[in-house]
C-alpha positions as CSV (number, residue, x, y, z in Angstrom):
1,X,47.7,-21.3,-12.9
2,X,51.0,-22.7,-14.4
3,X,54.2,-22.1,-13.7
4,X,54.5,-20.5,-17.0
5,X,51.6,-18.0,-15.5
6,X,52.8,-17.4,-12.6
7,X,56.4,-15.9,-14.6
8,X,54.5,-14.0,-17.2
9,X,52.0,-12.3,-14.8
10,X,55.4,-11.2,-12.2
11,X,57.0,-10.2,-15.7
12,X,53.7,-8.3,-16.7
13,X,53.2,-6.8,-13.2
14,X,57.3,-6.0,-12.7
15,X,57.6,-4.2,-16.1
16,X,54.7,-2.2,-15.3
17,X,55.9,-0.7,-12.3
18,X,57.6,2.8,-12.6
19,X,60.7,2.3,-10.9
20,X,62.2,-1.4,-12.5
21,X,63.7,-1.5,-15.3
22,X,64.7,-4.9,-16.7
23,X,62.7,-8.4,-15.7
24,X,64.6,-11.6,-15.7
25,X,64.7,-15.2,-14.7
26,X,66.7,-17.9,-14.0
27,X,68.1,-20.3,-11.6
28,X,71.0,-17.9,-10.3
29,X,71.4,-14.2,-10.5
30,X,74.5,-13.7,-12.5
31,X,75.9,-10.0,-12.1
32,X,78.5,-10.3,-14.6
33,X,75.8,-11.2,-17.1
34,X,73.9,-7.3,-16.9
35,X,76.2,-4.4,-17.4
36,X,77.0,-1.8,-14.3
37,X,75.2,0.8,-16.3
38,X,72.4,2.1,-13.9
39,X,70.0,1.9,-16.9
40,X,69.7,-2.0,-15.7
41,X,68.7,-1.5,-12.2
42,X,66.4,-1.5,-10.0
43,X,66.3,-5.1,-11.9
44,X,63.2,-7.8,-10.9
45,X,64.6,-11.6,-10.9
46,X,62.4,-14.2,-10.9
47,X,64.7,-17.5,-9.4
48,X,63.5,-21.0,-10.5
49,X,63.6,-23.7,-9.6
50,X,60.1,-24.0,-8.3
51,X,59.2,-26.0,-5.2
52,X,56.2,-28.0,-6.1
53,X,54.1,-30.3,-3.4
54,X,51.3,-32.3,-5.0
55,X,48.2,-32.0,-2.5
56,X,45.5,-34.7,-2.5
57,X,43.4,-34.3,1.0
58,X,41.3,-32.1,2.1
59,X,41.5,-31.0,-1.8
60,X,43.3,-31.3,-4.7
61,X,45.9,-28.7,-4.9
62,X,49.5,-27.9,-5.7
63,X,51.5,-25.9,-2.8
64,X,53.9,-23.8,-4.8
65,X,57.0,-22.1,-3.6
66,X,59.3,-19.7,-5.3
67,X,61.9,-16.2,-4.7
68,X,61.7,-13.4,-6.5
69,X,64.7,-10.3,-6.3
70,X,65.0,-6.9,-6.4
71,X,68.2,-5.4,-6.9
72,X,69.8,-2.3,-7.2
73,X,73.2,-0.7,-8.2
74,X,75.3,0.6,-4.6
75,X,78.0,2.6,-4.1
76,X,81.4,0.5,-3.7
77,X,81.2,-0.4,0.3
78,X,78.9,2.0,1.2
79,X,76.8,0.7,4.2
80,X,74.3,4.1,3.9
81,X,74.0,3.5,0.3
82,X,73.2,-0.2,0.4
83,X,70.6,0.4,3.6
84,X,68.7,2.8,1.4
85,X,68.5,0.7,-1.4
86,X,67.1,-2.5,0.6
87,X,64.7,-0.1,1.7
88,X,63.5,1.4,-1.7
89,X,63.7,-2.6,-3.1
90,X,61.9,-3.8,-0.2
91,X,58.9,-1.3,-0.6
92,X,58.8,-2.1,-4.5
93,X,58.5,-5.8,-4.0
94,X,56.3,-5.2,-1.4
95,X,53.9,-3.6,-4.3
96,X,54.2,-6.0,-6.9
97,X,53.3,-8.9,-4.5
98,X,50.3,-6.9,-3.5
99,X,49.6,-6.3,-7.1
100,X,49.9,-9.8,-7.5
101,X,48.1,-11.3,-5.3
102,X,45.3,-8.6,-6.0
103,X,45.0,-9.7,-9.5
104,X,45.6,-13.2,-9.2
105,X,43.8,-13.9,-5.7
106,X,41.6,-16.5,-7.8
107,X,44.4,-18.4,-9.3
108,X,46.8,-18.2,-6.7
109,X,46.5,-18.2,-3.0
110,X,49.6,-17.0,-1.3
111,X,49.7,-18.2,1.7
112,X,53.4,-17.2,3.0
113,X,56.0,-14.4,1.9
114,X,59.3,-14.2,3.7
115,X,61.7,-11.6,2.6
116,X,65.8,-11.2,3.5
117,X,67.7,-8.5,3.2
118,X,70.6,-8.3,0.3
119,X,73.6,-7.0,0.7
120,X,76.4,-6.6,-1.6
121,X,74.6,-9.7,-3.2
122,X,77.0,-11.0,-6.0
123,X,79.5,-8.9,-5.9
124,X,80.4,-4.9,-3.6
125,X,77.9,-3.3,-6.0
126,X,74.5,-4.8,-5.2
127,X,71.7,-4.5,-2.7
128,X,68.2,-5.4,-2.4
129,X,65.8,-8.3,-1.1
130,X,64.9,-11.6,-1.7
131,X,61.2,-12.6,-1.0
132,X,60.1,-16.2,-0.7
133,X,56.9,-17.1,-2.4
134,X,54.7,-19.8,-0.8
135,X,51.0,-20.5,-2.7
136,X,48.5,-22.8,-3.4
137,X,47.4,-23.2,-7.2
138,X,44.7,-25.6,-8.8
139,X,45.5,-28.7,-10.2
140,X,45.2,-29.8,-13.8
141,X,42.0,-31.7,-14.0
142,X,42.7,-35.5,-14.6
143,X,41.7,-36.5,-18.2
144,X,41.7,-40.2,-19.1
145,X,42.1,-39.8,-22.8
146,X,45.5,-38.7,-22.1
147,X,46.5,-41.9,-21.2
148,X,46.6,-45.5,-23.4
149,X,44.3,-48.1,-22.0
């Protein structure tokens, strides 16, 4: 699975689910890029960069590592507000890496998922959780004719 893959199928799986609106990606969430209209949120992020370790014993394997968000809209300072909104984002992402991993067990072996808490991520306004993404993936098979003699 390439990178590439792994985006499309987390765009693919995101969009699909009922409750998240917009799918994007990037190297930093940017609040001032989406507009406060609660027609954008709850909003999936996939961050890059990617983590890559090249495996060679026992097999040959990549070891991939990766975040992805889910954020919602809070009430300015509102404590109650943002803890209910973790919540909701932490159940959703919670889903979509099950969906994941159920539809892409073959071409992508998770092997760790660490989530944190978000709160007032960006600016007073946001909430949600940020889930780290460990997997293994196969390697692209060697192919001499790529190379000149």
């Amino acid at each position: 699975m390439t990178l590439e893959e792994v985006k499309n199928a987390f765009r693919t799986i995101a969009t699909g689910h009922t409750q998240i609106r917009q799918f994007e990606y990037g190297e930093n969430f940017d609040i001032d890029k989406y507009p406060n209209q609660e027609d954008y949120y709850p909003l999936f992020f996939l961050e890059i960069p990617y983590s890559i370790q090249y495996n060679f014993e026992p097999s040959s394997n990549k070891t991939v590592s990766f975040a992805i968000v889910v954020l919602f809209r809070t009430d300015f300072d509102n404590t109650h507000d943002n803890h209910s909104k973790i919540s909701t984002a932490e159940s959703i992402a919670d889903v979509i890496l099950q969906k994941f991993r159920k539809d892409y067990k073959t071409q992508f072996k998770i092997s760790s998922a660490n989530g944190l808490s978000l709160s007032q991520y960006t600016d007073d306004r946001t909430a949600g959780v940020r889930v780290e993404i460990t997997g293994t993936v196969n390697r692209e098979c060697l192919n001499e004719s790529d190379f000149n003699n």
